[in-house]
C-alpha positions in Angstrom: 151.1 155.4 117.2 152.4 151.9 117.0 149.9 149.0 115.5 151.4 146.4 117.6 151.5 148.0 120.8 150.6 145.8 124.0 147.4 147.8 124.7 145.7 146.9 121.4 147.1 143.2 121.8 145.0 143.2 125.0 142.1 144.3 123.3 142.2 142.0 120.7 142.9 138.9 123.2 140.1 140.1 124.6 137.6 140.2 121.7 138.7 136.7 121.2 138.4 134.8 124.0 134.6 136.5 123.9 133.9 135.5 120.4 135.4 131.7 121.0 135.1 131.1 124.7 138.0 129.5 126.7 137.2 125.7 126.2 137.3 126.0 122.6 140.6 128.3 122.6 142.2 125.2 124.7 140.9 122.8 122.1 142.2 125.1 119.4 145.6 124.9 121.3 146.1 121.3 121.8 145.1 120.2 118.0 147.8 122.7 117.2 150.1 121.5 119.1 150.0 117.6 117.8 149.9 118.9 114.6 153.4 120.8 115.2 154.4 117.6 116.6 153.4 115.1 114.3 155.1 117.8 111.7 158.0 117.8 113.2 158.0 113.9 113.5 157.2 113.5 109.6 160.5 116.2 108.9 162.8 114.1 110.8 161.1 111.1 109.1 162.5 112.7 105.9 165.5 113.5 107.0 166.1 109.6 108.3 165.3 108.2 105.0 167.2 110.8 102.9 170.6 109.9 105.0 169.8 106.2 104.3 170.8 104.8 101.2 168.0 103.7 99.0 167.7 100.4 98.7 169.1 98.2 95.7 167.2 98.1 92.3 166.5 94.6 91.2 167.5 94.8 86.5 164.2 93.4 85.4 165.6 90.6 82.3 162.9 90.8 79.5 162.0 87.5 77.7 164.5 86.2 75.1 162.0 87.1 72.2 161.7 90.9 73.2 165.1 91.1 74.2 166.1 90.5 70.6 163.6 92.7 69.2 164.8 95.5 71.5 168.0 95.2 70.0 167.2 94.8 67.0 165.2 98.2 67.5 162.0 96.7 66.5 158.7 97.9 68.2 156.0 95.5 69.1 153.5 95.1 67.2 150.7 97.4 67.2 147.2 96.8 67.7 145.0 97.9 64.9 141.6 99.8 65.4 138.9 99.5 62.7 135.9 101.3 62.2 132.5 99.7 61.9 
C-alpha cells in the first residue's frame, strides 16, 4: 500500500479545502507567491552586489598626538573609577 498514492492525495485536498474554504486557500496562494518572488528578487540582489566590487575604503589619519602615541605603543590614558 503506497502513502502517497493519488487516492489519499484526493482525500486529503479534500479535507482541506473543507477545513479552510476556497477564498482563503486563494489568499494563502497569492501571499506565497510574492513571497517566492520578492525571495527570488532579494537572491539576485545578492548575487548583483557580490559580482560588484565593494566600494573603496577611505584610511581614517588619526591626530598627530595619537598617532605618535600609537607608535610609540602607548595606550591612552585610562579613566579611573573610585569608590565612595
Amino acid at each position: 500500500m503506497d502513502l502517497f498514492s493519488p487516492k489519499h492525495l484526493l482525500i486529503v485536498l479534500l479535507v482541506v479545502l473543507v477545513v479552510f474554504g476556497t477564498k482563503k486557500l486563494r489568499t494563502i496562494g497569492s501571499d506565497l507567491g510574492q513571497a517566492v518572488r520578492g525571495f527570488k528578487e532579494s537572491m539576485k540582489e545578492g548575487e548583483r552586489d557580490a559580482e560588484a566590487p565593494p566600494p573603496p575604503v577611505e584610511a581614517r589619519q588619526l591626530p598627530a598626538q595619537e598617532r605618535d602615541k600609537a607608535a610609540a605603543g602607548e595606550k591612552a590614558p585610562a579613566t579611573e573609577k573610585t569608590s565612595v
